[in-house]
N, C-alpha and C positions, 0 to 999 in steps of 0.2 A: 484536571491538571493538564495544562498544553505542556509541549516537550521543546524545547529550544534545537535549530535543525543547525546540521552540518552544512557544509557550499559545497557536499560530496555529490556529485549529480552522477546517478550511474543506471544505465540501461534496463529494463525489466525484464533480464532475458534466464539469471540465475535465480535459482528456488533459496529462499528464504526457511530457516531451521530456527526454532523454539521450544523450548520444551519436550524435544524429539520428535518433534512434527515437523513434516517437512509443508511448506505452504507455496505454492507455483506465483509468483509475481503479476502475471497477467489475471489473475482469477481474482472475483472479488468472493467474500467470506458472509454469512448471516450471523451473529450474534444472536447469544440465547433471549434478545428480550424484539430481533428480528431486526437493527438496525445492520445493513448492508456496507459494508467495507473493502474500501480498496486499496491500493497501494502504491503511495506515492513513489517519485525518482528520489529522494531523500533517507538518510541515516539518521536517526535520532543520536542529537550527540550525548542522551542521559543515559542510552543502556545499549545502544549501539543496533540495536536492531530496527528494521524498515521501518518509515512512515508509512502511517496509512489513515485515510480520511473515511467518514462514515457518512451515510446518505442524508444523516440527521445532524451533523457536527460542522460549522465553517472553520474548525479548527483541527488538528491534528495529533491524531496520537501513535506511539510507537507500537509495534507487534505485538510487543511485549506487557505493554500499559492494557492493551485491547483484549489478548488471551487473559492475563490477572484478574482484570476486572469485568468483562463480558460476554470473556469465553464459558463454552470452548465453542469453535466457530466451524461452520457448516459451508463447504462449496456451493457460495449460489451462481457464480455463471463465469465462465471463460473467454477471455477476449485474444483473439490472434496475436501473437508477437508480430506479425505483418503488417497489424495495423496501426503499427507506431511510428512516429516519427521524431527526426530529432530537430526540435525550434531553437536554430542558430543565434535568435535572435531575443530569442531567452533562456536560453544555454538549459534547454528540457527537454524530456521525451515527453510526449502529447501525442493522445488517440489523433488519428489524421481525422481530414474533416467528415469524413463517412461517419464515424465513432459521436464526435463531439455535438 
């Protein structure tokens, strides 16, 4: 099930909370079947919690969609808050091109 997104565009710099977990924005996640997860600049607007994209998915699902149905989820690796930037010219934060 894809999740319909918000035009909420907001920086990856505050920790995201689900289920009383706290989950760091910058870090991506493994799922229990090892698909890898990150986390988009977008809010899901069906349950309000972060988008986040998976290494195997051209589509997007919520924090929340991803804990329910694939968690529970394992820190696989941390990206700098540094190495973000913000594309004016697509009103998004994007890894700078060191990252991409």
């Amino acid at each position: 099930m894809t999740t319909q997104r918000h035009d909420i565009l907001r920086p990856l710099t505050d920790p995201a909370t689900f289920a009383g977990i706290t989950y760091d924005l910058n870090s991506s996640y493994t799922d229990r079947d090892g698909t890898v997860w990150s986390f988009e600049d977008t809010i899901s607007s069906e349950d309000g919690t972060w988008d986040m994209r998976g290494s195997d998915h051209c589509y997007v699902e919520s924090l929340a969609e991803v804990v329910l149905n694939w968690g529970p989820l394992r820190l696989h690796g941390t990206r700098s808050p540094s190495s973000l930037f913000y594309r004016h010219d697509q009103n998004k934060w994007r890894p700078s091109a060191a990252e991409s």
